[in-house]
mmCIF file as gemmi writes it, N, C-alpha and C atoms, coordinates in Angstrom:
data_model
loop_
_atom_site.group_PDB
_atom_site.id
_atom_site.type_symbol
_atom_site.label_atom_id
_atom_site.label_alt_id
_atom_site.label_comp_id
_atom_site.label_asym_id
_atom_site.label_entity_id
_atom_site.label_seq_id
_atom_site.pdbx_PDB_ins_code
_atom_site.Cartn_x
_atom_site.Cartn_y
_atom_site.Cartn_z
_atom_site.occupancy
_atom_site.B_iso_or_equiv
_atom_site.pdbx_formal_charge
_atom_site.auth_seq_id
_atom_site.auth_asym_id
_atom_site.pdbx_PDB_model_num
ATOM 1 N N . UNK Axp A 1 ? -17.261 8.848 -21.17 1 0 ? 1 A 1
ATOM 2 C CA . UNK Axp A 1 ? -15.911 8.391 -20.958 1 0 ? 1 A 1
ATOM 3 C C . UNK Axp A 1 ? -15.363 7.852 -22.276 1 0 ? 1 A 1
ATOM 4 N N . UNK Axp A 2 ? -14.475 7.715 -22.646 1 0 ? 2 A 1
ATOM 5 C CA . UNK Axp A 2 ? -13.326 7.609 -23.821 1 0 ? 2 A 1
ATOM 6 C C . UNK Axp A 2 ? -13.548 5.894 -23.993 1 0 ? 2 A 1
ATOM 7 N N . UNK Axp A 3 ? -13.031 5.418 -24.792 1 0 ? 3 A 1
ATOM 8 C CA . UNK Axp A 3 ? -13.37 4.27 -25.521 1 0 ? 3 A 1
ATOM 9 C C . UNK Axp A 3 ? -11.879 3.756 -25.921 1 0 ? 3 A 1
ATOM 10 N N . UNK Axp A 4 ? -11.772 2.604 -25.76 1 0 ? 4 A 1
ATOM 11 C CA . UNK Axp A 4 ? -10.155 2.215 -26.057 1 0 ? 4 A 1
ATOM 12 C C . UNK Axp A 4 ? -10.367 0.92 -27.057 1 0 ? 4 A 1
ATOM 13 N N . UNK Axp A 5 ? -9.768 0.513 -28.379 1 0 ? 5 A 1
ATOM 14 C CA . UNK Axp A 5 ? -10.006 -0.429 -28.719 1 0 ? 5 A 1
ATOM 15 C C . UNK Axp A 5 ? -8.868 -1.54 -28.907 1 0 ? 5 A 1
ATOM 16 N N . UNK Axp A 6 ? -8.891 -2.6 -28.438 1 0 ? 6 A 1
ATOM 17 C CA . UNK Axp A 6 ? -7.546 -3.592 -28.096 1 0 ? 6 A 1
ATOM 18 C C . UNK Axp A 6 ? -7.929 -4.983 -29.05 1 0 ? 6 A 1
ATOM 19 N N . UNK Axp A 7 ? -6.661 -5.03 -29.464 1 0 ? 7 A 1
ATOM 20 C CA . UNK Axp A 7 ? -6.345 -6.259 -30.435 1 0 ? 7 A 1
ATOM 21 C C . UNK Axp A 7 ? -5.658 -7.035 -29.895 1 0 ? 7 A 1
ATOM 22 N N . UNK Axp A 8 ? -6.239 -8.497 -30.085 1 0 ? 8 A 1
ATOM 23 C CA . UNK Axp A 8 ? -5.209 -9.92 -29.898 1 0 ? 8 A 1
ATOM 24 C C . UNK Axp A 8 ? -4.627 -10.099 -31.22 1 0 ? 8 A 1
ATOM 25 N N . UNK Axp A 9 ? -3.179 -9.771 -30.772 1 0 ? 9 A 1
ATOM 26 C CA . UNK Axp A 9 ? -2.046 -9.768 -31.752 1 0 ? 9 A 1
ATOM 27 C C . UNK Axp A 9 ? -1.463 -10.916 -31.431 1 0 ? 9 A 1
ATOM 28 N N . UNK Axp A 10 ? -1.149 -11.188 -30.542 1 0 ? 10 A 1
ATOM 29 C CA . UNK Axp A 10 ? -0.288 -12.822 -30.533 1 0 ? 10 A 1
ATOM 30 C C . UNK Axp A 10 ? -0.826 -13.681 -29.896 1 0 ? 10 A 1
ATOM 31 N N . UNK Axp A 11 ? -0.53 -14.904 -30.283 1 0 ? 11 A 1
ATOM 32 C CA . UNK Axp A 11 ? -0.745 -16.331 -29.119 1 0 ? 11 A 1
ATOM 33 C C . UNK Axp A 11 ? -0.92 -16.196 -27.735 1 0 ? 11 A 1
ATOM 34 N N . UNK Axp A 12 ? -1.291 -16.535 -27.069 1 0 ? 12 A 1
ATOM 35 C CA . UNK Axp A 12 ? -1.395 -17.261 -25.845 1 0 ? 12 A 1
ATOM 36 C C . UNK Axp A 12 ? -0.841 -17.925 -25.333 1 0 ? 12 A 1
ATOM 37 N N . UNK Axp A 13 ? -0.607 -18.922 -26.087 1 0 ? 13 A 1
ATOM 38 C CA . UNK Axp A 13 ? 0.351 -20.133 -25.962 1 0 ? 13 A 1
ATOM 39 C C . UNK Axp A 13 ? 1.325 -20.321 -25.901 1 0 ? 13 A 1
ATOM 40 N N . UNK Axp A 14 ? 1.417 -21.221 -24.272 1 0 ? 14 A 1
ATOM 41 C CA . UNK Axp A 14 ? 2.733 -21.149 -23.846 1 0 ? 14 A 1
ATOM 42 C C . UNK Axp A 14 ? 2.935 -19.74 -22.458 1 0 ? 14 A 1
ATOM 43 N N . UNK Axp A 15 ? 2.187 -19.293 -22.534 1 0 ? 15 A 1
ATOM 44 C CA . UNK Axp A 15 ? 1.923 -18.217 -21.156 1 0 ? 15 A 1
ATOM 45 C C . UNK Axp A 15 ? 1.221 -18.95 -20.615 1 0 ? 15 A 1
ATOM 46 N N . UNK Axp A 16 ? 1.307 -18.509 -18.94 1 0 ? 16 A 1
ATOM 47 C CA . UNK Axp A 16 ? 0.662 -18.603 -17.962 1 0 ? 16 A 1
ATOM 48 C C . UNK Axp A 16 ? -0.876 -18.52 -17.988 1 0 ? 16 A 1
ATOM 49 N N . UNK Axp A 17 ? -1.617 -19.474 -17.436 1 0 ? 17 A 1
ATOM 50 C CA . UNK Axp A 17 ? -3.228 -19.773 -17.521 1 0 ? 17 A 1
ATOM 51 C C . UNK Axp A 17 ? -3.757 -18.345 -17.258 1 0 ? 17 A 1
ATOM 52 N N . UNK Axp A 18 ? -3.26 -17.462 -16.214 1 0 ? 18 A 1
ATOM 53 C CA . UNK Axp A 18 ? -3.932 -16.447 -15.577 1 0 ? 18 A 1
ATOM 54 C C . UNK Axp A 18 ? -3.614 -15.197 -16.612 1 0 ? 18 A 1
ATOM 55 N N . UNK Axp A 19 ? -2.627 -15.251 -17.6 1 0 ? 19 A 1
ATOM 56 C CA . UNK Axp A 19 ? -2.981 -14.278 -18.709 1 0 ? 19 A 1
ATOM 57 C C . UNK Axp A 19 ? -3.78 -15.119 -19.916 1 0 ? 19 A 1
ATOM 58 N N . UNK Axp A 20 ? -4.349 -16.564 -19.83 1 0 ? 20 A 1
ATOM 59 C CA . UNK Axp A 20 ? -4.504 -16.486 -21.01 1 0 ? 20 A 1
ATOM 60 C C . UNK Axp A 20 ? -6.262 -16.438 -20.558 1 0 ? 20 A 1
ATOM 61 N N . UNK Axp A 21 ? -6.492 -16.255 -19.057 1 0 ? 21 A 1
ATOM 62 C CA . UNK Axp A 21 ? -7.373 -15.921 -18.465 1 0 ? 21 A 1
ATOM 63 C C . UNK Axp A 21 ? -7.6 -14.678 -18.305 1 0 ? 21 A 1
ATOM 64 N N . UNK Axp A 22 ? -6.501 -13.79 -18.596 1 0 ? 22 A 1
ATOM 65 C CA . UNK Axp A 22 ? -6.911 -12.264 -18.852 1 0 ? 22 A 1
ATOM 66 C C . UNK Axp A 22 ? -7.264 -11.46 -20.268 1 0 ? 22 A 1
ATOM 67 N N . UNK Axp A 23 ? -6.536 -12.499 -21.297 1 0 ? 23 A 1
ATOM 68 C CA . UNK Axp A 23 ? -7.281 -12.406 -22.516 1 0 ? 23 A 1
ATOM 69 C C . UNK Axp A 23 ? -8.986 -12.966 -23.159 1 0 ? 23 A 1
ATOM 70 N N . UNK Axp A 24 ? -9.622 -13.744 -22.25 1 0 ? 24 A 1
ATOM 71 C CA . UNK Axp A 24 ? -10.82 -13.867 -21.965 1 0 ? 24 A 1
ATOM 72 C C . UNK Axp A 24 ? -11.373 -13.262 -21.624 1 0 ? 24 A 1
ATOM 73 N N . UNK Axp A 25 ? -11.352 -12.582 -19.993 1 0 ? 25 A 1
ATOM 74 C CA . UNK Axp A 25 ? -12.106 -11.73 -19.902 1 0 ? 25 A 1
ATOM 75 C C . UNK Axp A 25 ? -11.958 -10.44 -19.9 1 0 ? 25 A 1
ATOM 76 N N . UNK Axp A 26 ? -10.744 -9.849 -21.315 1 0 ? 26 A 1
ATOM 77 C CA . UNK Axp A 26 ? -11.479 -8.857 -22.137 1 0 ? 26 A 1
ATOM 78 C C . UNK Axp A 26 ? -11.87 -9.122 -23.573 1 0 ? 26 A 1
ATOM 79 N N . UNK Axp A 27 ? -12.625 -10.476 -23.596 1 0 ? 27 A 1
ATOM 80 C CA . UNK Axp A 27 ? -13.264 -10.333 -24.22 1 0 ? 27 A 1
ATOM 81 C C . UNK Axp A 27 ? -12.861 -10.893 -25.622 1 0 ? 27 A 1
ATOM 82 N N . UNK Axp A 28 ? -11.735 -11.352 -25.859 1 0 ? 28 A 1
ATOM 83 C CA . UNK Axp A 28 ? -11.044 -12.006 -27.219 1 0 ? 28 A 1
ATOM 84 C C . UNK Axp A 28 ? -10.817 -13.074 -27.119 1 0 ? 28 A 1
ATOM 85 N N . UNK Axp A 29 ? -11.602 -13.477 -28.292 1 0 ? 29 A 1
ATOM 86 C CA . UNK Axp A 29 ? -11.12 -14.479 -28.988 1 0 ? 29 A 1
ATOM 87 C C . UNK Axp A 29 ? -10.436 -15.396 -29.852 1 0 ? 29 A 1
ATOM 88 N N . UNK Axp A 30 ? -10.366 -15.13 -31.163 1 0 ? 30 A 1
ATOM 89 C CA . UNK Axp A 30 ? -8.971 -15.231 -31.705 1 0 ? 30 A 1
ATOM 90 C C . UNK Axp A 30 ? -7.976 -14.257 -32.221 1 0 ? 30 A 1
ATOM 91 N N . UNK Axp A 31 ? -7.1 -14.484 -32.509 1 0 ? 31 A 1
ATOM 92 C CA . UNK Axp A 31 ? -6.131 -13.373 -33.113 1 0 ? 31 A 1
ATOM 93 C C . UNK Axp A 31 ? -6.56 -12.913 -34 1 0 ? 31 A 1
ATOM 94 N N . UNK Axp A 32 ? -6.426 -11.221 -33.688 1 0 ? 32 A 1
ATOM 95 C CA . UNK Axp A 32 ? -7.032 -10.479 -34.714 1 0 ? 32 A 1
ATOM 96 C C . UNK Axp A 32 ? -8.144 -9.524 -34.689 1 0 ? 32 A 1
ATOM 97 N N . UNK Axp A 33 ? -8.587 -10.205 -33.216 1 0 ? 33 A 1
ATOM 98 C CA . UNK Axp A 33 ? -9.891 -9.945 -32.857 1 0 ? 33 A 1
ATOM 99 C C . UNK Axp A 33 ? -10.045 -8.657 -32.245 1 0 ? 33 A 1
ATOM 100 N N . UNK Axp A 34 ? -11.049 -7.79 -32.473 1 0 ? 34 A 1
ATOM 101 C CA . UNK Axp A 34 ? -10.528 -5.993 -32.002 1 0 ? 34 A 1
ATOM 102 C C . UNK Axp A 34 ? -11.993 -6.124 -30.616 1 0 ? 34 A 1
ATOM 103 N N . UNK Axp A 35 ? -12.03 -5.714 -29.586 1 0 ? 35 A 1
ATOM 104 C CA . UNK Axp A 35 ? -12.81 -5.454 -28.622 1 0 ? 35 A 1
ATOM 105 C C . UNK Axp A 35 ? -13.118 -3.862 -28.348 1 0 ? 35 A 1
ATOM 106 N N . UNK Axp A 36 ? -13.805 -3.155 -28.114 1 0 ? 36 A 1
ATOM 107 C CA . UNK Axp A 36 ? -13.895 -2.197 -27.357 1 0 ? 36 A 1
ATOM 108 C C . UNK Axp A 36 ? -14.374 -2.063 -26.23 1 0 ? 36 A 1
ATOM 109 N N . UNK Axp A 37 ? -13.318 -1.118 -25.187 1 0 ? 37 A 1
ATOM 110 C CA . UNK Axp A 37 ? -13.974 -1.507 -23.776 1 0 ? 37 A 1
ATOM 111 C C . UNK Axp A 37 ? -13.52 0.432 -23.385 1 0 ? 37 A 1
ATOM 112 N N . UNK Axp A 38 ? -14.563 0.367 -22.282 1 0 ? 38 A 1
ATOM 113 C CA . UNK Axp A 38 ? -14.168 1.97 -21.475 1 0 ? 38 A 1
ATOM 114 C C . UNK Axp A 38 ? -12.652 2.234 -21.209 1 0 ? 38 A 1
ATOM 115 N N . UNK Axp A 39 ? -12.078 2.903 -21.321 1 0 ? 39 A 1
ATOM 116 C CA . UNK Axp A 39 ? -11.346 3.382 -20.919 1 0 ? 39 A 1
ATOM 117 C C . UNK Axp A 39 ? -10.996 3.49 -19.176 1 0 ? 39 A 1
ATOM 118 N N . UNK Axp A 40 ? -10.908 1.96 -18.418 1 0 ? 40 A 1
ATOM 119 C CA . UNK Axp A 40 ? -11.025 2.397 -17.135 1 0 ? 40 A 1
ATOM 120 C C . UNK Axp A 40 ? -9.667 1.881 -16.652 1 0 ? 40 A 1
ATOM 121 N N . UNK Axp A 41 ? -9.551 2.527 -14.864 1 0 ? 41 A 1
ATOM 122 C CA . UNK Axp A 41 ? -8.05 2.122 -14.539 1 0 ? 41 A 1
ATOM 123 C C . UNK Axp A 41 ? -8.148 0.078 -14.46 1 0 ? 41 A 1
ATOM 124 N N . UNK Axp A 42 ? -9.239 -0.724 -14.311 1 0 ? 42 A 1
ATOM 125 C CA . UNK Axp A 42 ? -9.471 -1.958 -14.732 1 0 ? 42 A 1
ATOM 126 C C . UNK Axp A 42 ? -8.8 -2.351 -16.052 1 0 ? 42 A 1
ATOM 127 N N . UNK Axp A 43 ? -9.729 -1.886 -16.614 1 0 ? 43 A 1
ATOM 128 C CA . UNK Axp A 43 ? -9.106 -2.309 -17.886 1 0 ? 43 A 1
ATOM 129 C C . UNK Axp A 43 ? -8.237 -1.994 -18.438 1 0 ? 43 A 1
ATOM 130 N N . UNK Axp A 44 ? -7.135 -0.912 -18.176 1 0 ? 44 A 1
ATOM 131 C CA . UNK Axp A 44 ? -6.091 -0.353 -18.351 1 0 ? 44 A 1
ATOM 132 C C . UNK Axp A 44 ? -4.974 -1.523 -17.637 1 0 ? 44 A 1
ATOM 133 N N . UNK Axp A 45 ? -5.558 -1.733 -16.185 1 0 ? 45 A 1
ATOM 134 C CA . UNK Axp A 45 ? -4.547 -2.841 -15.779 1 0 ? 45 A 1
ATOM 135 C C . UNK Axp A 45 ? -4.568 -4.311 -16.473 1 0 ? 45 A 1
ATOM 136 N N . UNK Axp A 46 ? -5.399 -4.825 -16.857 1 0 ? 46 A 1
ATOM 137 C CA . UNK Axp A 46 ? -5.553 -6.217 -17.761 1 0 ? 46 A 1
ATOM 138 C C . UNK Axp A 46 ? -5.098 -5.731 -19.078 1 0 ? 46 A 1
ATOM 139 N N . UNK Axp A 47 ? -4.864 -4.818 -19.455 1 0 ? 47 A 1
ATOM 140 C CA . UNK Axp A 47 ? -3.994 -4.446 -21.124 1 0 ? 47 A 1
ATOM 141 C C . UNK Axp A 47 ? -2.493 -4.839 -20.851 1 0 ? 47 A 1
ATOM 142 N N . UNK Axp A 48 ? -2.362 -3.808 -19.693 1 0 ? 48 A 1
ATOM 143 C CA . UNK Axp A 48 ? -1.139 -4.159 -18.377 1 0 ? 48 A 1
ATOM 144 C C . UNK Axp A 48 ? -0.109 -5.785 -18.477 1 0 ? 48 A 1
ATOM 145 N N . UNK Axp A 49 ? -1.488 -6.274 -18.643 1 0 ? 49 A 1
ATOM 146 C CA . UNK Axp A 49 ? -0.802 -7.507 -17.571 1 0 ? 49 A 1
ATOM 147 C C . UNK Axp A 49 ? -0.463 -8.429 -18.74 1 0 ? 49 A 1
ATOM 148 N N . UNK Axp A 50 ? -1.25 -8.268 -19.869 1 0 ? 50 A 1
ATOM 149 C CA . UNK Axp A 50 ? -0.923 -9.267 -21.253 1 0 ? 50 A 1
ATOM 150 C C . UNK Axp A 50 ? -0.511 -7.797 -22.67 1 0 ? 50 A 1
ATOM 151 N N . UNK Axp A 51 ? 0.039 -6.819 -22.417 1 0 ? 51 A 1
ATOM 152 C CA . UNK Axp A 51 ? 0.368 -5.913 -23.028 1 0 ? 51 A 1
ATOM 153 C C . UNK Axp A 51 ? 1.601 -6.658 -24.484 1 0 ? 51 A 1
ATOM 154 N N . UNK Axp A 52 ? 2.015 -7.857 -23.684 1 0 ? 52 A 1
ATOM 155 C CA . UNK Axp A 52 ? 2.82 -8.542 -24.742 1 0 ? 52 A 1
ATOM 156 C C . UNK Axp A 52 ? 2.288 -9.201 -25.892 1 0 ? 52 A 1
ATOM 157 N N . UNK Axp A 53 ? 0.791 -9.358 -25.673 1 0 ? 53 A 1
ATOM 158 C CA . UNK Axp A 53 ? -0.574 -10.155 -26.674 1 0 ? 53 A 1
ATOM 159 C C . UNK Axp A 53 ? -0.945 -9.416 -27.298 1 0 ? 53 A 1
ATOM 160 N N . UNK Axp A 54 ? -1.464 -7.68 -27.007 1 0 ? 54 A 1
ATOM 161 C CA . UNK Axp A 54 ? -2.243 -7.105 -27.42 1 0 ? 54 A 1
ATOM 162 C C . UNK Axp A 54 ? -1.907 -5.744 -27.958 1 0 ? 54 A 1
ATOM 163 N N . UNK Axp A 55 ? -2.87 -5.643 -29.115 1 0 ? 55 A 1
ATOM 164 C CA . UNK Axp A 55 ? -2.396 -3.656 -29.018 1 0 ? 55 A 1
ATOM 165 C C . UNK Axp A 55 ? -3.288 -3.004 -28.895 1 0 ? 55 A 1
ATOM 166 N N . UNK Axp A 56 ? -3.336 -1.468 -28.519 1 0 ? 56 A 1
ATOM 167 C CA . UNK Axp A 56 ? -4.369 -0.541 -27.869 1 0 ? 56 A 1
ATOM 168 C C . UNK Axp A 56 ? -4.235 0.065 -29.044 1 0 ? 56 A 1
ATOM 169 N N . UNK Axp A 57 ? -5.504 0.416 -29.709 1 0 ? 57 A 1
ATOM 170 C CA . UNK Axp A 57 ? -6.115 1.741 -30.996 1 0 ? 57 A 1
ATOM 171 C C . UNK Axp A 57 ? -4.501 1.477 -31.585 1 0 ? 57 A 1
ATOM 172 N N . UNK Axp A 58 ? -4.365 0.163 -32.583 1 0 ? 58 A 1
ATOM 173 C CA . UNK Axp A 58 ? -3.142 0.184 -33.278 1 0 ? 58 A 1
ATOM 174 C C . UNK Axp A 58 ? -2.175 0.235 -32.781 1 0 ? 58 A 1
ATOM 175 N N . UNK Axp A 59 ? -1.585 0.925 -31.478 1 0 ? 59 A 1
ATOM 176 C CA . UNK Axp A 59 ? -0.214 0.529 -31.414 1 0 ? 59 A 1
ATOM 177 C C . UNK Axp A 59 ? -0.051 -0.686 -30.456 1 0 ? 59 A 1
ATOM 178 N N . UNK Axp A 60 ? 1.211 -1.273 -30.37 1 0 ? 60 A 1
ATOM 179 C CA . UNK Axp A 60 ? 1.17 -2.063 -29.819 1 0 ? 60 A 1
ATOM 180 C C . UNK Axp A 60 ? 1.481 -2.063 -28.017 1 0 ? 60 A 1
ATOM 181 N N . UNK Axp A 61 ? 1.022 -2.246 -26.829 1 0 ? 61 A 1
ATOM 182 C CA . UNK Axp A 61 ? 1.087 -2.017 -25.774 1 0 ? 61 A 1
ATOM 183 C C . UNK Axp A 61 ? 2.213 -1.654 -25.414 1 0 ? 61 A 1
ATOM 184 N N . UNK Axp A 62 ? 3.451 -2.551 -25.623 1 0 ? 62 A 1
ATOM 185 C CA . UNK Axp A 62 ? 4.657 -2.348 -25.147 1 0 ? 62 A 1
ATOM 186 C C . UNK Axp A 62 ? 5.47 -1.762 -25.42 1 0 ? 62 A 1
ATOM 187 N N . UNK Axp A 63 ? 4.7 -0.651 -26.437 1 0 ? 63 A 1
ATOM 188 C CA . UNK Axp A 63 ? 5.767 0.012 -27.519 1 0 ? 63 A 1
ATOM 189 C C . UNK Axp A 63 ? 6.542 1.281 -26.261 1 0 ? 63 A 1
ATOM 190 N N . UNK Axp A 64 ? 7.371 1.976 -26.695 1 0 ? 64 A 1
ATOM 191 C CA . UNK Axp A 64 ? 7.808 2.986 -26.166 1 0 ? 64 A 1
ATOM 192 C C . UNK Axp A 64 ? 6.591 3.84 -26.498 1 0 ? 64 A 1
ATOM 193 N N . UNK Axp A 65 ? 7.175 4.824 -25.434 1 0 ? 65 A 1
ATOM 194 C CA . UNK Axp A 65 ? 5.615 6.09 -25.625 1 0 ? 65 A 1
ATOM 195 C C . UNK Axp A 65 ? 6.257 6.759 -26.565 1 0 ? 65 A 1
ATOM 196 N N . UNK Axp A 66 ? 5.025 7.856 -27.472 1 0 ? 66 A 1
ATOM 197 C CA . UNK Axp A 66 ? 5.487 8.258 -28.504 1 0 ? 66 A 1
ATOM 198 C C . UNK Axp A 66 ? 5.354 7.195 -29.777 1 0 ? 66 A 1
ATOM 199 N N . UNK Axp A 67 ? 5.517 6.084 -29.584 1 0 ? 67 A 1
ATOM 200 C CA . UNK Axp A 67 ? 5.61 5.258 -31.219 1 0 ? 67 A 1
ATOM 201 C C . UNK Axp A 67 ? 4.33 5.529 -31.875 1 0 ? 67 A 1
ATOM 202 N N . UNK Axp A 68 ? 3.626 5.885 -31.418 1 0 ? 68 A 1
ATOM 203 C CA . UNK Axp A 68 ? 2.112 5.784 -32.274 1 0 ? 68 A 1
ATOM 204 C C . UNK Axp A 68 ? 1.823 7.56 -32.917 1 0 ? 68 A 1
ATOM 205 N N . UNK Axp A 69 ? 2.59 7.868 -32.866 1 0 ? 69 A 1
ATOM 206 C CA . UNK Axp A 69 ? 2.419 9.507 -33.266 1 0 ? 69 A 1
ATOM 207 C C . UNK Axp A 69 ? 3.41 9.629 -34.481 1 0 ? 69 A 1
């Protein structure tokens, strides 16, 4: 299965406990910090849910589709 790698790009702070509880458990710690995780519909939804924190393989979550090409 495919491999996705996600960056904590912004703060936390100042969001809601339960995203800064979803940036825990995938796995980051401070900004900057790159994780790799499977490629699953899980972890696709927790990218989801703090997509405003993080970016997937460089781009940034919330980008329009297409920006990374």
């Amino acid at each position: 299965m495919a491999t996705i790698h996600i960056t904590y790009r912004k703060s936390a702070i100042g969001y809601s406990s339960d995203q800064k509880a979803t940036i825990a458990a995938l796995g980051l710690k401070k900004l900057n910090h790159t994780v790799e995780h499977e490629d699953t519909p899980s972890v696709r939804g927790m990218v989801d849910k703090v997509r405003h924190l993080v970016s997937v393989d460089g781009v940034p979550a919330d980008a329009p589709a297409g920006a990374g090409k």
